[in-house]
N, C-alpha and C positions, 0 to 999 in steps of 0.2 A: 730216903729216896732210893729205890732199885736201880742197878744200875742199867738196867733197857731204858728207864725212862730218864737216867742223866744224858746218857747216848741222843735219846729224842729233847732234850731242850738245850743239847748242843746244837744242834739240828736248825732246830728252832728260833735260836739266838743269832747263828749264820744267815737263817732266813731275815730277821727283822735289820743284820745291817748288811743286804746285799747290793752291790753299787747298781743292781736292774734295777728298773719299777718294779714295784707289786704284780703290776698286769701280764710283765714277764714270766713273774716265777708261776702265776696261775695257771700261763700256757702251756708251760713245761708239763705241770702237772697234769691236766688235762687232757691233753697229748697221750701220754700215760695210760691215763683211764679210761680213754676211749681206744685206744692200743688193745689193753686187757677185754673190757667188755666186746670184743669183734671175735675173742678167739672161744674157740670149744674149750669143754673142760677137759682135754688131754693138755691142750696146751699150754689152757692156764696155770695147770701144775710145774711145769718151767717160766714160767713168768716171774719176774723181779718186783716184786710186790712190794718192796718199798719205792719202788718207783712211783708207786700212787700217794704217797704223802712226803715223801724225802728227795725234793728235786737237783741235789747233789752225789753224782754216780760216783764220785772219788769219796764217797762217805758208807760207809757198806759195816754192817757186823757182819767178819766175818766167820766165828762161831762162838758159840753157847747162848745162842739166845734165850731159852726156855732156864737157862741157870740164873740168865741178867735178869728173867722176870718176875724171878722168886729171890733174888739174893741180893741183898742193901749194898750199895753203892757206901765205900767210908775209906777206900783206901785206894788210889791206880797209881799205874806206874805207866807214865808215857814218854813212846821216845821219837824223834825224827824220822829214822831210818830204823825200822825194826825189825829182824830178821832172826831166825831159829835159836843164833846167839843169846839176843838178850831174853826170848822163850827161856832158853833153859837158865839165864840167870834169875828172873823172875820164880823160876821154880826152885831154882837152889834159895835163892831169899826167904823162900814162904820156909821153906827144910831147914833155915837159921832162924823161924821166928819172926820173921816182917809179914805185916798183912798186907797183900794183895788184891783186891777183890776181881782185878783183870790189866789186860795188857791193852794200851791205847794205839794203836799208829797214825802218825799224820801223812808220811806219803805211802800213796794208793797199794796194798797187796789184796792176796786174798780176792775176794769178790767185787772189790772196786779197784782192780788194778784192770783189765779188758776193758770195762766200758769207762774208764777216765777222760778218756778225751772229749768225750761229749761236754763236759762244763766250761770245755774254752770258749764255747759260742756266748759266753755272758761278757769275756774281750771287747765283743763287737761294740758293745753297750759303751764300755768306757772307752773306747777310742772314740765313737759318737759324741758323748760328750765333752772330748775335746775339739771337736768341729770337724771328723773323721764323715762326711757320708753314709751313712748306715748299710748301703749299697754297695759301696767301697770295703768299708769293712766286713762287709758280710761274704764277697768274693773273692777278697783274701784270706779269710781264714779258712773255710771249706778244706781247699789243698791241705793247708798245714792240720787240720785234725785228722785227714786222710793220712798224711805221713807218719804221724805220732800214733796212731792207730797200730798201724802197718810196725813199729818199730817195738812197740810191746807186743807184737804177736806172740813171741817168740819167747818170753819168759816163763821161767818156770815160778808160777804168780804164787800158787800153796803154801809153799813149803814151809813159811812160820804159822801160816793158820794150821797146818796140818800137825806142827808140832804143838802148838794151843792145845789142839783138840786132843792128842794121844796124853797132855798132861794135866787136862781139865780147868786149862786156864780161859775163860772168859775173852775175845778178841775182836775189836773193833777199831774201826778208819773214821775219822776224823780230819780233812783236808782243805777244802775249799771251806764249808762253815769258821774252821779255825783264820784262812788266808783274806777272807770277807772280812775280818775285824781288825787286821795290821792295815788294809788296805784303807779302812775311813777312818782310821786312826791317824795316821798318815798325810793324808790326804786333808783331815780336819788341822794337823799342826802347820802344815805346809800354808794355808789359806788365812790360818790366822797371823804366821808370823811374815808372809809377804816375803822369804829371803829372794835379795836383788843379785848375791854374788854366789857362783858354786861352795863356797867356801862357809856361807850362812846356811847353806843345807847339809852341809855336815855338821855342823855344831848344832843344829837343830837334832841331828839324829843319835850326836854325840853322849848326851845326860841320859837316854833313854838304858834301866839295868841292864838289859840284853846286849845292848852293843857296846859298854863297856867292858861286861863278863869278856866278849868277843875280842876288847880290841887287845886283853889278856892273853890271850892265846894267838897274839898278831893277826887277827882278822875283823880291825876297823871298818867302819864305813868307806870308802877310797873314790876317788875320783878317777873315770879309765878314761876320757873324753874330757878335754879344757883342763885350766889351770884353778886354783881357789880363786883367780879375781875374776876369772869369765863370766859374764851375766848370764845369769837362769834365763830368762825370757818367759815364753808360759812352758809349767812344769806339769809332767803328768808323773803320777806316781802308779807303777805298775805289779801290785802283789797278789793276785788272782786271779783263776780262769786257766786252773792248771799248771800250764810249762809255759815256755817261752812259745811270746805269737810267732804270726807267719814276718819274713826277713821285710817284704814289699810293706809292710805296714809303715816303718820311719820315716819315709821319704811323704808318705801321706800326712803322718801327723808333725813333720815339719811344715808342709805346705798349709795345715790346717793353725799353725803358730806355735807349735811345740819347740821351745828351743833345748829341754830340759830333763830326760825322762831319769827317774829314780826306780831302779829294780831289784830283785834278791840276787838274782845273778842271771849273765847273758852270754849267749853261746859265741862263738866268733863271728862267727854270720850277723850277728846283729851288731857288734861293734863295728866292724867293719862298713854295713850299710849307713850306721849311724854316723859314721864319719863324712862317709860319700856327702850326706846331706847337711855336715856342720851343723850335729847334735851332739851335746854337752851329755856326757852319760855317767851315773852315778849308781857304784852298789853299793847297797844299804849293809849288804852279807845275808848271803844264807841262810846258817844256823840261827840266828841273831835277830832276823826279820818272822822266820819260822815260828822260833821262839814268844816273841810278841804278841803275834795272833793267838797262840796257843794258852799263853799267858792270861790274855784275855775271858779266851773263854774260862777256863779253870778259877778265874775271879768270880766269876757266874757260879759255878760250880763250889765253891768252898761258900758261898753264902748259904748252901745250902747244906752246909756242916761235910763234906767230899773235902779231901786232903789229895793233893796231884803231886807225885814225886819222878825227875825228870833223866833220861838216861839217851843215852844215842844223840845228841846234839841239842837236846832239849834243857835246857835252864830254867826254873821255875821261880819267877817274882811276881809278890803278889801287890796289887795295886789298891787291895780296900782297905 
């Protein structure tokens, strides 16, 4: 398999388990392509053209594509946080003999770090699901992709694509696709084991290899909200859609029966709110939650004979 087109059934695989309906992610696209087709052809030539078939902006190759189109996919190295660092150690690797075929990242740089916030509006979906107004949630988050917009302005977003590029390393984002699959993952352990006490949701998250690797390095799954015998009540599990929602969202999805949210990690704004409304709040961890989703896909991936080796916060266990 080349690796442009492991890149595209990452993609792919994000899209078959994304908590929207189908009919959402059509709109996205759509949207998209009737975008593209309104402009002249000056324009089109700055157009985001994978925007017509890759409805995740936090998802971007952001360079050698025409190398990933001709060169077999058999060997990446991906990491959490990847930056100019592990560029040049991926190049020093290749200069001791390790094969590389390209550099993976999972949060946003390069070409899908500016337009990232646009995939938080798939949030709206899963807060709906938990009895959130559609309405409600849709006028909450507006602001908060407005803010998170406003707050990456200002990055200097290139600079490990830029060092890719000066070392003929192959570089692509992988982020929301990878965070779609910890999410139903999650989501499906949680529904089948029914935990009544916070404490059964940790031990739920506990046997998972990621969050032991994690709790290794002292960062367990942890309870920052109630005690281990506090009842869950109903739980939502929140691993996609970007960053952290907007702060107004808790007190909605308590009112809507949420006593219980489980997340990668939450900024103080949302603890704090989460309190106000006598919400039970659990982080699963970061790296550890990252990891999972990541894991997942790369299980996809090594079926197809691709070996994923993990660097920057990324752990690699394979589940086939």
């Amino acid at each position: 398999m080349k690796i442009y087109d492991a890149y595209k059934l990452a993609i792919q695989t994000g899209i078959d388990h994304d908590p929207r309906p189908r009919s959402e992610i059509d709109l996205v696209l759509s949207k998209a392509k009737k975008a593209y087709d309104a402009l002249d052809d000056d324009k089109k030539e700055l157009f985001d053209t994978e925007s017509l078939w890759n409805p995740y902006y936090d998802c971007r190759f952001s360079w050698g594509e025409d190398i990933a189109k001709e060169k077999e996919a058999q060997r990446l190295m991906w990491g959490v946080d990847i930056s100019t660092a592990e560029v040049l150690l991926a190049d020093r690797l290749r200069e001791k003999g390790e094969e590389i075929d390209a550099v993976v990242c999972h949060h946003p740089l390069g070409k899908s770090r500016n337009p990232f916030p646009k995939v938080m509006w798939m949030q709206t979906d899963i807060y709906h699901d938990c009895g959130v107004p559609i309405n409600v949630a849709e006028g909450l988050m507006k602001p908060r992709m407005d803010e998170v917009l406003y707050n990456v302005g200002g990055d200097n977003f290139n600079r490990a694509a830029d060092a890719a590029r000066l070392l003929g390393i192959p570089m692509f984002n992988i982020h929301s696709a990878a965070d779609n699959m910890v999410q139903e993952y999650l989501e499906n352990k949680i529904k089948e084991a029914e935990p009544k006490r916070l404490q059964d949701v940790i031990d739920l998250l506990m046997p998972e290899p990621e969050s032991r690797s994690a709790a290794k390095l002292n960062d367990p799954p942890k309870i920052i909200i109630g005690d281990k015998e506090s009842r869950c009540g109903g739980i939502i599990a929140k691993m996609t859609g970007g960053t952290s929602g907007p702060t107004g969202i808790y007190e909605e999805l308590a009112k809507a029966g949420v006593g219980t949210i489980v997340g990668m990690h939450f900024p103080n704004s949302a603890v704090e709110a989460c309190r106000k409304c006598h919400m039970n709040m659990i982080i699963s961890g970061h790296m550890s939650s990252d990891s999972l989703g990541i894991n997942l896909i790369c299980d996809v991936w090594e079926k197809h004979g691709i070996e994923v080796f993990g660097t920057a916060g990324f752990s690699r266990f394979s589940r086939n």
